[in-house]
Biopython code that builds the backbone (N, CA, C, O; Angstrom):
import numpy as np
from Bio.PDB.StructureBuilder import StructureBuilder

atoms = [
    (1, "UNK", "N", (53.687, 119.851, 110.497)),
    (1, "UNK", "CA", (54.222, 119.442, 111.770)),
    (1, "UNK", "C", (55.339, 118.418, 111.559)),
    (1, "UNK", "O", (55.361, 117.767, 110.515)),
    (2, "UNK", "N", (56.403, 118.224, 112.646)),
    (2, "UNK", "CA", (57.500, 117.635, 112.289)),
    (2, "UNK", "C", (57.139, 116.000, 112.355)),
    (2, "UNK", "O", (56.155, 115.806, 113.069)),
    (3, "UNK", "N", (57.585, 115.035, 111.899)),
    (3, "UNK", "CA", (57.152, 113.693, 112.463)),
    (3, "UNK", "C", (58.098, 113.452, 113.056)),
    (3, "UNK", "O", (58.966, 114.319, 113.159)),
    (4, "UNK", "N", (58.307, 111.797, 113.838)),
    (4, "UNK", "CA", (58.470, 111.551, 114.675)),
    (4, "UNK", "C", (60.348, 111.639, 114.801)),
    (4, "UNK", "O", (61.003, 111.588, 115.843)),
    (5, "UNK", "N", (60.850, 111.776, 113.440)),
    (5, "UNK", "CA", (62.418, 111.630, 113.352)),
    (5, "UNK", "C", (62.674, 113.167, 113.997)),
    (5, "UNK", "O", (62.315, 114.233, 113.497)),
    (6, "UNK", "N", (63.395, 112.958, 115.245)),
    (6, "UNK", "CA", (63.866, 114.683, 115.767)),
    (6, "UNK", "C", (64.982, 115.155, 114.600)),
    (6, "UNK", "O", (65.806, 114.509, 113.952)),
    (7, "UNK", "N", (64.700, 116.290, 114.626)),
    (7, "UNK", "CA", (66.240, 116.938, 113.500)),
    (7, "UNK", "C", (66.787, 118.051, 114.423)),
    (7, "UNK", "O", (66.302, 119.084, 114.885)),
    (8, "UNK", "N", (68.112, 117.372, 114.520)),
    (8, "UNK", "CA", (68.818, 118.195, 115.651)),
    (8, "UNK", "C", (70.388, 118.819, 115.220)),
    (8, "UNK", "O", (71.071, 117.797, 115.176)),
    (9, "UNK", "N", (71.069, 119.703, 114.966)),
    (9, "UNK", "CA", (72.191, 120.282, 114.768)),
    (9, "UNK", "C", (72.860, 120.364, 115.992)),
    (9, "UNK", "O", (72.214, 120.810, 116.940)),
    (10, "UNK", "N", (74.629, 119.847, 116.259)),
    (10, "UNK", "CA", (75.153, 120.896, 117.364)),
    (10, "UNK", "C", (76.091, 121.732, 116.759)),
    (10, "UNK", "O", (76.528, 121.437, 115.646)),
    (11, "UNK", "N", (76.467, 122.765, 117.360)),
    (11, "UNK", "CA", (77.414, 123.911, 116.576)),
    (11, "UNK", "C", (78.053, 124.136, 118.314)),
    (11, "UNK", "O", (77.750, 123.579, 119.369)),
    (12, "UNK", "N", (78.873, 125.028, 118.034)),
    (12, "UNK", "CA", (79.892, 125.807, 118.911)),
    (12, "UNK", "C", (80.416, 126.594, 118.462)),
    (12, "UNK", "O", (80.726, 126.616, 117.271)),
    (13, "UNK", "N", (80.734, 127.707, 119.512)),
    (13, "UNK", "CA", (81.684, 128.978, 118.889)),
    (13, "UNK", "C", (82.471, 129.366, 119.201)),
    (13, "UNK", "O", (82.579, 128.923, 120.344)),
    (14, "UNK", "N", (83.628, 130.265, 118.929)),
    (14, "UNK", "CA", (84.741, 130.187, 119.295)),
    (14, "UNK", "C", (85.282, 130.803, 120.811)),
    (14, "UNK", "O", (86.365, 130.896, 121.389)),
    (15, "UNK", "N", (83.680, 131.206, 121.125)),
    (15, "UNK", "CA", (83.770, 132.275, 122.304)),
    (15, "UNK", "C", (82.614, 132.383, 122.993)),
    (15, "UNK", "O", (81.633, 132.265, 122.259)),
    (16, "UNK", "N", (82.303, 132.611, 124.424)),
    (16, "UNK", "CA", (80.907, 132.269, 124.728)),
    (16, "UNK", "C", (80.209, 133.309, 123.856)),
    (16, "UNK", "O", (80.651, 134.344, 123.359)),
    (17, "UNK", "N", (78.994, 132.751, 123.805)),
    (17, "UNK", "CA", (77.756, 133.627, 123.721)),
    (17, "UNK", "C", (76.735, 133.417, 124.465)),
    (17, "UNK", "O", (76.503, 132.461, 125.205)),
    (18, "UNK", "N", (75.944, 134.621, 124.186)),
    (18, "UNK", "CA", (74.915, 134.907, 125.356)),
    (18, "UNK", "C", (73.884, 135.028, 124.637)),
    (18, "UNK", "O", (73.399, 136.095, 124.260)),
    (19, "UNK", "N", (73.281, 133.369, 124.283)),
    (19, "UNK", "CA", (72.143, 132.991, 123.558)),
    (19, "UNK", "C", (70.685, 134.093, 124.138)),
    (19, "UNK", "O", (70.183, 134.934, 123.392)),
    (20, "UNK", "N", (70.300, 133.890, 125.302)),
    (20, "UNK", "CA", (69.119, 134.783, 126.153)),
    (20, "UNK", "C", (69.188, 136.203, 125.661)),
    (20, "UNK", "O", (68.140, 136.598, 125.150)),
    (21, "UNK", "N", (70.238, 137.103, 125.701)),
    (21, "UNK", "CA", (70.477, 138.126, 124.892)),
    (21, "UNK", "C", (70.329, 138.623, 123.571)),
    (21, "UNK", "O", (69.931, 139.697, 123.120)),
    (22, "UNK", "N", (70.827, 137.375, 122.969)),
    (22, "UNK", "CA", (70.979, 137.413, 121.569)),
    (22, "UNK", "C", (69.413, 137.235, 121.067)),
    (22, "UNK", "O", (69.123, 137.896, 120.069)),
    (23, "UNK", "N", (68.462, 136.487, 121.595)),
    (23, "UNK", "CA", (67.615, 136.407, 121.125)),
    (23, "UNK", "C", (66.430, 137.412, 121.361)),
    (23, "UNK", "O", (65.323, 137.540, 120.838)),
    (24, "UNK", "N", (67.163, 138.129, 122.442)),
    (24, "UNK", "CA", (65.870, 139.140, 123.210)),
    (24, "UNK", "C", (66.202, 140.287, 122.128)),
    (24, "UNK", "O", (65.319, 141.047, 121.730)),
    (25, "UNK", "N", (67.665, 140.366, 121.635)),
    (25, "UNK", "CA", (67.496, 141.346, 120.613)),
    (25, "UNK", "C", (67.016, 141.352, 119.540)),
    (25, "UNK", "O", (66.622, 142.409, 119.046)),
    (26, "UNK", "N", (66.906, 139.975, 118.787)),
    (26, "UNK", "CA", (66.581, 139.977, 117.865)),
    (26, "UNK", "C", (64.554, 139.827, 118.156)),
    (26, "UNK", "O", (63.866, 139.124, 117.416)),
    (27, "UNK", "N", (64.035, 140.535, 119.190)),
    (27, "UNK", "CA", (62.845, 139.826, 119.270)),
    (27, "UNK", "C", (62.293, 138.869, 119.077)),
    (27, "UNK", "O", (61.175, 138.703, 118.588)),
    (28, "UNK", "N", (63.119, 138.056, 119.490)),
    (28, "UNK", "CA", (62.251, 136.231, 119.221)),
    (28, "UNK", "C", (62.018, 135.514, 120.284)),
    (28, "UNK", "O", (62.930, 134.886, 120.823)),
    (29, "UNK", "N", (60.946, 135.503, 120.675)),
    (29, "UNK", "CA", (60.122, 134.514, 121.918)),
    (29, "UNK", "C", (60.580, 132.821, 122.774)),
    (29, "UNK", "O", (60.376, 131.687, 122.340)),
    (30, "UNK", "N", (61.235, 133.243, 124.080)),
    (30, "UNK", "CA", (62.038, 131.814, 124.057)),
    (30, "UNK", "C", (61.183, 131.766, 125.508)),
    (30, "UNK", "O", (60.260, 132.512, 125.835)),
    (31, "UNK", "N", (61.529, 131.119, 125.958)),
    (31, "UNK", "CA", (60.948, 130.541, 127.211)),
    (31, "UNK", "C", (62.326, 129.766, 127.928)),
    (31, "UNK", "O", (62.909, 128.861, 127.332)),
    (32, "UNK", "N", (62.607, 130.084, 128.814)),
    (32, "UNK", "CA", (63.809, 129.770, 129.713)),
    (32, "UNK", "C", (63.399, 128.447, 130.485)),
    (32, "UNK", "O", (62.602, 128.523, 131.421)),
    (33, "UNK", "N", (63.998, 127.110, 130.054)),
    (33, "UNK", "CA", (63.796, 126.378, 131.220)),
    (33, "UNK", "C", (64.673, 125.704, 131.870)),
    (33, "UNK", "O", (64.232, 124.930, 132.720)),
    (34, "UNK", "N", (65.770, 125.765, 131.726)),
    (34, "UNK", "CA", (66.702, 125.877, 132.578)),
    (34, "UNK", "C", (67.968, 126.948, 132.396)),
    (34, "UNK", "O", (67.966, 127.853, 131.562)),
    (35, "UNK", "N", (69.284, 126.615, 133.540)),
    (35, "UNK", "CA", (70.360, 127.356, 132.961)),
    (35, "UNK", "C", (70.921, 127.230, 131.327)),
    (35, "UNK", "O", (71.400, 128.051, 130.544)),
    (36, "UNK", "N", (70.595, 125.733, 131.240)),
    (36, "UNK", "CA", (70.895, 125.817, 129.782)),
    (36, "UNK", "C", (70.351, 124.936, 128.402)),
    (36, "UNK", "O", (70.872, 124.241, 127.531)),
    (37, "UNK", "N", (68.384, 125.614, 128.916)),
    (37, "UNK", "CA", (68.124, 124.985, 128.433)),
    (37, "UNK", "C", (66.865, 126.097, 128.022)),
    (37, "UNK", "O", (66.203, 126.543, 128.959)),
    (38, "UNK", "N", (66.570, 126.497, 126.752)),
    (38, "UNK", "CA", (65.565, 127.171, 126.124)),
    (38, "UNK", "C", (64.446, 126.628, 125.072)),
    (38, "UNK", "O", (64.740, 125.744, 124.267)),
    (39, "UNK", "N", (63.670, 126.974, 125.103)),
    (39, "UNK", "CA", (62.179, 126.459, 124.184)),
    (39, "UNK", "C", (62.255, 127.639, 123.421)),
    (39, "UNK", "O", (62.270, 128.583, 124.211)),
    (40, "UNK", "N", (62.324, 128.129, 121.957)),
    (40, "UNK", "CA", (62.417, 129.387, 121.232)),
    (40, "UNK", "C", (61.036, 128.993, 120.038)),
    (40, "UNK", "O", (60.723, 127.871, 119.640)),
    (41, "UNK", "N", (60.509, 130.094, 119.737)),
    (41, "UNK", "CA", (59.159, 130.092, 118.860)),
    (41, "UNK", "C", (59.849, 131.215, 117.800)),
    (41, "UNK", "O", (59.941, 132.422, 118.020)),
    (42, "UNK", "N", (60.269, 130.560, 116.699)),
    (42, "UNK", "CA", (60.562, 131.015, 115.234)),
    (42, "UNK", "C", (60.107, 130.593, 114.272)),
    (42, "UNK", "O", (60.300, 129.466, 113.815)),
    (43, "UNK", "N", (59.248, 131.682, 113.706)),
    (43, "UNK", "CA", (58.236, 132.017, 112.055)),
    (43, "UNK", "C", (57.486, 130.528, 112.727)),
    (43, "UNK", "O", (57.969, 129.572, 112.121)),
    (44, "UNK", "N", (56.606, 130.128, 113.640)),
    (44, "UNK", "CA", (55.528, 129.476, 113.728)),
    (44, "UNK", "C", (56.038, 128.137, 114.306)),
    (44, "UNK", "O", (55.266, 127.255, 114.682)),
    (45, "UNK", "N", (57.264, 128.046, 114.351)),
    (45, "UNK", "CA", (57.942, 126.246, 114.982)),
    (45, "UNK", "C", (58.645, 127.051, 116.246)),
    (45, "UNK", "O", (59.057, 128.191, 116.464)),
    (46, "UNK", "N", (58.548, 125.866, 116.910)),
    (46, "UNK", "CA", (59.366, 125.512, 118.239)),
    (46, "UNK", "C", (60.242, 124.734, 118.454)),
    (46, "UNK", "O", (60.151, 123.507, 118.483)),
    (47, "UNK", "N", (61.269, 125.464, 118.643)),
    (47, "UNK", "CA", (62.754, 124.686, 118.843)),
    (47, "UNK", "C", (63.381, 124.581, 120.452)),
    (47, "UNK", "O", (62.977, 125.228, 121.418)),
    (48, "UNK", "N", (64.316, 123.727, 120.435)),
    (48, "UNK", "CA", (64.782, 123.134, 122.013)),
    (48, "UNK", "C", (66.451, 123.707, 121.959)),
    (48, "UNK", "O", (67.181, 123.272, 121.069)),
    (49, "UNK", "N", (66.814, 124.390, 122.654)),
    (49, "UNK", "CA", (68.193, 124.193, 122.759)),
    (49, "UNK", "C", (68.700, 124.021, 123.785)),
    (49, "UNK", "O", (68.313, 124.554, 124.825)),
    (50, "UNK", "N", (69.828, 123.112, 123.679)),
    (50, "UNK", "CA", (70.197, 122.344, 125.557)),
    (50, "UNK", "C", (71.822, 123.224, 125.310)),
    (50, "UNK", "O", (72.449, 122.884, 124.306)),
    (51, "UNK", "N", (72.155, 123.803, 125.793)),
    (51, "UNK", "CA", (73.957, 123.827, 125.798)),
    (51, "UNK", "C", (74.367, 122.787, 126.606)),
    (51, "UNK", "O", (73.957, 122.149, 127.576)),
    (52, "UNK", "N", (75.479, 122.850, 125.744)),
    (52, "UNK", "CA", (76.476, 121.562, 126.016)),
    (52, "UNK", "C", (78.052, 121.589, 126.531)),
    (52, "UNK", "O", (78.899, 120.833, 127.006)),
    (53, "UNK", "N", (77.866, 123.046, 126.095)),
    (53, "UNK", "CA", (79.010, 123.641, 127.268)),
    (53, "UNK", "C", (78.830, 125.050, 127.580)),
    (53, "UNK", "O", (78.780, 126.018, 126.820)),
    (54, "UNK", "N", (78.747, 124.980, 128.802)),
    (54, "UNK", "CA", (78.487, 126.703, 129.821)),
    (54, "UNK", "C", (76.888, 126.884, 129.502)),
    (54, "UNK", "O", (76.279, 125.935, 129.007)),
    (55, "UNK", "N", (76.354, 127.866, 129.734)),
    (55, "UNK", "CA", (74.837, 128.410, 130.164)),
    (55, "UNK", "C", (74.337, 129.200, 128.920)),
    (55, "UNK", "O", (74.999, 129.474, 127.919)),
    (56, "UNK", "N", (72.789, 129.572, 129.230)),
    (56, "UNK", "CA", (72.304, 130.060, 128.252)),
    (56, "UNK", "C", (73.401, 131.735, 128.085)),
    (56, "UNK", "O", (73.906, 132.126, 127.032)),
    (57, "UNK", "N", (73.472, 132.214, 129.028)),
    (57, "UNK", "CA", (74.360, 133.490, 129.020)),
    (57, "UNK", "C", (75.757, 133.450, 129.009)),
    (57, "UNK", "O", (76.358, 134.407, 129.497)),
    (58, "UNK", "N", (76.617, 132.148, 128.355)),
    (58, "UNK", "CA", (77.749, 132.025, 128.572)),
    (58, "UNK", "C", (77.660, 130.579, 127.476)),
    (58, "UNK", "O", (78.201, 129.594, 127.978)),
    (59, "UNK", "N", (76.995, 130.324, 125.938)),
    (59, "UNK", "CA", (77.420, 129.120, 125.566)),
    (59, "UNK", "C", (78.678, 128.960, 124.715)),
    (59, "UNK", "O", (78.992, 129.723, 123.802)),
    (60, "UNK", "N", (79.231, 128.097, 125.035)),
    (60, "UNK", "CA", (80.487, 127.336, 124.253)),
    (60, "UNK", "C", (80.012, 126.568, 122.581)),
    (60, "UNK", "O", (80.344, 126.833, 121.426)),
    (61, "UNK", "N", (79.099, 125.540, 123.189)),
    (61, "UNK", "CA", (78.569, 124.440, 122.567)),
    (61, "UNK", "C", (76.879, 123.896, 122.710)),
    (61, "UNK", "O", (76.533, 123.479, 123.816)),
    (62, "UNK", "N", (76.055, 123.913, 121.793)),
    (62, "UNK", "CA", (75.004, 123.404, 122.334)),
    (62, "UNK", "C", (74.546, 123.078, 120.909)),
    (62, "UNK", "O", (75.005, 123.316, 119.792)),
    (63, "UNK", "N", (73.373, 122.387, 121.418)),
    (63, "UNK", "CA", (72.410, 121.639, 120.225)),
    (63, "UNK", "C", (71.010, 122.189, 120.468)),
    (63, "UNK", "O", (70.303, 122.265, 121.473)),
    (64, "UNK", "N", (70.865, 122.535, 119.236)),
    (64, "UNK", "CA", (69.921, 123.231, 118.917)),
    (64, "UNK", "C", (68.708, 122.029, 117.633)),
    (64, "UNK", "O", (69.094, 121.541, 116.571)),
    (65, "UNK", "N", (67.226, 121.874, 118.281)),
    (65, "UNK", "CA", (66.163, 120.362, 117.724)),
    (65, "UNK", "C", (64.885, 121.663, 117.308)),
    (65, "UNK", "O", (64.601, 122.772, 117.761)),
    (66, "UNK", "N", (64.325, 120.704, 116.108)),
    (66, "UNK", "CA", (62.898, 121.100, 115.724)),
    (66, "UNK", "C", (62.088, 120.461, 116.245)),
    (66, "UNK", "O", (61.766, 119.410, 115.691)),
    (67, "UNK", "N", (61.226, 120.970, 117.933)),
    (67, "UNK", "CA", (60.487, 119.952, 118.375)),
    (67, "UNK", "C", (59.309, 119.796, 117.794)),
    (67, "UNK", "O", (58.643, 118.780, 117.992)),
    (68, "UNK", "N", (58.693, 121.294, 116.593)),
    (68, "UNK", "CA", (57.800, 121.403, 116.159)),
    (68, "UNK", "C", (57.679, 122.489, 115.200)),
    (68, "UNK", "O", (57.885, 123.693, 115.356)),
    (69, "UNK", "N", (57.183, 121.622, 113.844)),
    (69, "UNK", "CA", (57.691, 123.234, 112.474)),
    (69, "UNK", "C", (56.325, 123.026, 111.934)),
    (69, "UNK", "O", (55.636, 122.012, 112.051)),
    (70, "UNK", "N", (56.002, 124.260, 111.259)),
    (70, "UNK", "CA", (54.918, 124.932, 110.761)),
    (70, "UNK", "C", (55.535, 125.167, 109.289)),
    (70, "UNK", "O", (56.089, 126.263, 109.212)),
    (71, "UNK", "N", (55.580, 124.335, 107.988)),
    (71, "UNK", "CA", (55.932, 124.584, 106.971)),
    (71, "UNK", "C", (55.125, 126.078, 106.624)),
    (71, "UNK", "O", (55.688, 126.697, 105.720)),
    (72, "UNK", "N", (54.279, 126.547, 107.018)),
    (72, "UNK", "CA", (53.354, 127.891, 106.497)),
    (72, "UNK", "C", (54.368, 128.949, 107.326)),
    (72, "UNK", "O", (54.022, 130.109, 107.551)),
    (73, "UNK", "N", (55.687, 128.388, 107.760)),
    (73, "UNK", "CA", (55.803, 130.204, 108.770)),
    (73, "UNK", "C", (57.197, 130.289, 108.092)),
    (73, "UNK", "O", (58.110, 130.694, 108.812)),
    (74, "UNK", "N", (57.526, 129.921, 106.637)),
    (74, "UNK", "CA", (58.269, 130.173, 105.379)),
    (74, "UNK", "C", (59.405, 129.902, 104.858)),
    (74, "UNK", "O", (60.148, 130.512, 104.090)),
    (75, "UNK", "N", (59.464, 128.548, 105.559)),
    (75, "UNK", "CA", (60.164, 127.486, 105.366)),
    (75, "UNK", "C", (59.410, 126.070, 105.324)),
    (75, "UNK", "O", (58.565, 125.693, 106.135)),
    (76, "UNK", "N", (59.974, 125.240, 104.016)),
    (76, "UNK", "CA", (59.496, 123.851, 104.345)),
    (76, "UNK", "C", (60.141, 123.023, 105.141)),
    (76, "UNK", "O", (59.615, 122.084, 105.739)),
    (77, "UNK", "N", (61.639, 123.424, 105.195)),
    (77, "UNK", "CA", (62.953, 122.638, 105.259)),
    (77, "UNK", "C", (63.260, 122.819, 106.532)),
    (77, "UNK", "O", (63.542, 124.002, 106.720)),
    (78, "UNK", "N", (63.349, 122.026, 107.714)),
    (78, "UNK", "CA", (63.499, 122.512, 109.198)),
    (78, "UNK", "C", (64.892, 122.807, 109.329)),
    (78, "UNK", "O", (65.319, 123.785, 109.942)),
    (79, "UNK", "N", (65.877, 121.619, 108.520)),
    (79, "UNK", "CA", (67.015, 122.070, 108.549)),
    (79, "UNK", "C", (67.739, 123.773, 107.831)),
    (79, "UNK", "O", (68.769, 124.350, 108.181)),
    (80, "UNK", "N", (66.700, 124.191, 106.734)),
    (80, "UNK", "CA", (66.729, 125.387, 106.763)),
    (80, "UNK", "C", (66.452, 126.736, 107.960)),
    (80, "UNK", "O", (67.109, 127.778, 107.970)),
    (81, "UNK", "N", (65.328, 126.398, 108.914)),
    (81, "UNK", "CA", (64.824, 127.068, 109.425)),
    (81, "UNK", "C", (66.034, 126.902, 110.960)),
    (81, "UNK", "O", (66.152, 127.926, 111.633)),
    (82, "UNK", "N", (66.715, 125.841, 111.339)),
    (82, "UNK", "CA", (67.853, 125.919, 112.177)),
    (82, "UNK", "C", (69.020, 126.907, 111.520)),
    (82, "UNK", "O", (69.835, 127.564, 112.167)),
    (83, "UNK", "N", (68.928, 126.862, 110.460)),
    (83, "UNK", "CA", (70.384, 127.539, 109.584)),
    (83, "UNK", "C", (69.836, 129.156, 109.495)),
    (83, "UNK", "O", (70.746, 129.975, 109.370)),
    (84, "UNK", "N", (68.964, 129.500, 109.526)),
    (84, "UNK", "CA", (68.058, 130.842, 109.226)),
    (84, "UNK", "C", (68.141, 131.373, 110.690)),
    (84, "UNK", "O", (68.490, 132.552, 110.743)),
    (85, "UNK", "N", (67.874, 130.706, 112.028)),
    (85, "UNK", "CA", (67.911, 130.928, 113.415)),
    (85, "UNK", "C", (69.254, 131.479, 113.329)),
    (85, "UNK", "O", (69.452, 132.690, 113.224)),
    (86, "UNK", "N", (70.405, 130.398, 113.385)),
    (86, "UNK", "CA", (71.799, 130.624, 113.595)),
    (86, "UNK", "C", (72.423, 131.345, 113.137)),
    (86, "UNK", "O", (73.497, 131.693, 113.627)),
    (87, "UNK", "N", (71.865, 131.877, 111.858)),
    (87, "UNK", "CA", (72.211, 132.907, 111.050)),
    (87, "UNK", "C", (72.074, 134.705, 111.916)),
    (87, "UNK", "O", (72.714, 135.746, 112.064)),
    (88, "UNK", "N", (71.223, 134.283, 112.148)),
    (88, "UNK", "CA", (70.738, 135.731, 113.206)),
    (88, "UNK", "C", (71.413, 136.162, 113.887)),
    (88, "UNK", "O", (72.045, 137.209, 113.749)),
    (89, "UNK", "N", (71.413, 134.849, 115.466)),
    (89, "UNK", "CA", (72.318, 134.883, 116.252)),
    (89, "UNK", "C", (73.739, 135.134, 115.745)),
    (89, "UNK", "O", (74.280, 136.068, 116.336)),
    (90, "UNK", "N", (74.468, 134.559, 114.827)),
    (90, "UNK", "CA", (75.715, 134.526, 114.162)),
    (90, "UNK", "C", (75.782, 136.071, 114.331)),
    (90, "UNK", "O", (76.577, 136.625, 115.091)),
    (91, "UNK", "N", (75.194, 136.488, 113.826)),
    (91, "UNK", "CA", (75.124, 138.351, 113.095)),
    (91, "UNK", "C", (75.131, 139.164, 114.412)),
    (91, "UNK", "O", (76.019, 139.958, 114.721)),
    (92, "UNK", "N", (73.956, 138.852, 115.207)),
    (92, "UNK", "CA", (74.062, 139.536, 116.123)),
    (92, "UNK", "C", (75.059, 139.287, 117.092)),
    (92, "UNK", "O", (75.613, 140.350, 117.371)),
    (93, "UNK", "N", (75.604, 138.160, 117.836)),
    (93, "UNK", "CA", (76.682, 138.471, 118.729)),
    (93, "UNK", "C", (78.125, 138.303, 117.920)),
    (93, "UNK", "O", (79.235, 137.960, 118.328)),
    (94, "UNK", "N", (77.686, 138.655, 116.717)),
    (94, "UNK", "CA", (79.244, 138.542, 115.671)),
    (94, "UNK", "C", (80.026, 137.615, 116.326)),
    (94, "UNK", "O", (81.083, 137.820, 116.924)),
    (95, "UNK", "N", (79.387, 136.504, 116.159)),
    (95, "UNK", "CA", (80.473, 135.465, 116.545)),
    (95, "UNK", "C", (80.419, 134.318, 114.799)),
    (95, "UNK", "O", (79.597, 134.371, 113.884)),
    (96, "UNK", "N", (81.480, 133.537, 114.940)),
    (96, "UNK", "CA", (81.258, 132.234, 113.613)),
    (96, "UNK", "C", (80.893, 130.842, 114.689)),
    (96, "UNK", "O", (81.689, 130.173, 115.347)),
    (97, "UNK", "N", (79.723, 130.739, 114.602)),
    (97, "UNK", "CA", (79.018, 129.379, 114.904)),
    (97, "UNK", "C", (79.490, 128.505, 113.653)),
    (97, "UNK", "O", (79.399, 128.825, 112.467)),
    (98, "UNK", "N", (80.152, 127.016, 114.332)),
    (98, "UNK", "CA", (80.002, 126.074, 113.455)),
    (98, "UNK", "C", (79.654, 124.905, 113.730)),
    (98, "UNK", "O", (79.729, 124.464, 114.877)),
    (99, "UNK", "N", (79.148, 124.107, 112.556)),
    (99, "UNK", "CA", (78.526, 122.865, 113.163)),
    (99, "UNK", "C", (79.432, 121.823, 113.593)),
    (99, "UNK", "O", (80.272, 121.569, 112.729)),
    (100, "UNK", "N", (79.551, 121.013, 114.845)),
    (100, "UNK", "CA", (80.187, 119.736, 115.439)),
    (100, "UNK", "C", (79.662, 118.477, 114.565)),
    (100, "UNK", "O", (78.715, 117.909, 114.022)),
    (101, "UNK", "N", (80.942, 118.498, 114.847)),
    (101, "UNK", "CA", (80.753, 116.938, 113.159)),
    (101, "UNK", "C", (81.022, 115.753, 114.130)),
    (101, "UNK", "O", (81.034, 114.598, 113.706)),
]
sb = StructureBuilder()
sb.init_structure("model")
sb.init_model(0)
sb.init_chain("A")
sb.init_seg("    ")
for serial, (resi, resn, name, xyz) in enumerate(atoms, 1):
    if name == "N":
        sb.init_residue(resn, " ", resi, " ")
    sb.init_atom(name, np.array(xyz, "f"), 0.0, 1.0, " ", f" {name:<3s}", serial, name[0])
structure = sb.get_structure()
């Protein structure tokens, strides 16, 4: 389980994407709680993503947190398991996500 330090990435892309989509294709379990704001369950952790610019079906920019990781679901490294997520998404709406420095 994660302790108390949040580990949080933001990225943006060059073009919206349509995070809700992207993830329904790749079959991965999110929970919608706001316009732009999702709870996602990947390999056993739960992650938060808020966009930070435009909506879950239209993001620019958002930050994506490990509110809760399961080193047993095959990753130890949470910051791996954000880079393994984004990787997906990346592929599937063929877009280049990069991280905001």
């Amino acid at each position: 389980m994660v302790d108390d330090a949040r580990i949080a990435k933001q990225y943006q892309a060059p073009s919206e994407i349509n995070l809700a989509s992207a993830l329904s294709g790749l079959n991965i379990e999110y929970l919608t709680v706001s316009d732009e704001r999702m709870l996602v369950i990947y390999t056993r952790s739960i992650l938060n993503i808020d966009v930070t610019n435009g909506d879950l079906q239209g993001a620019n920019s958002f930050e994506i947190a490990v509110l809760d990781h399961d080193s047993n679901g095959g990753t130890d490294n949470p910051h791996d398991l954000i880079t393994s997520l984004l990787e997906r998404v990346a592929d599937t709406t063929e877009s280049d996500l990069s991280p905001v420095s």
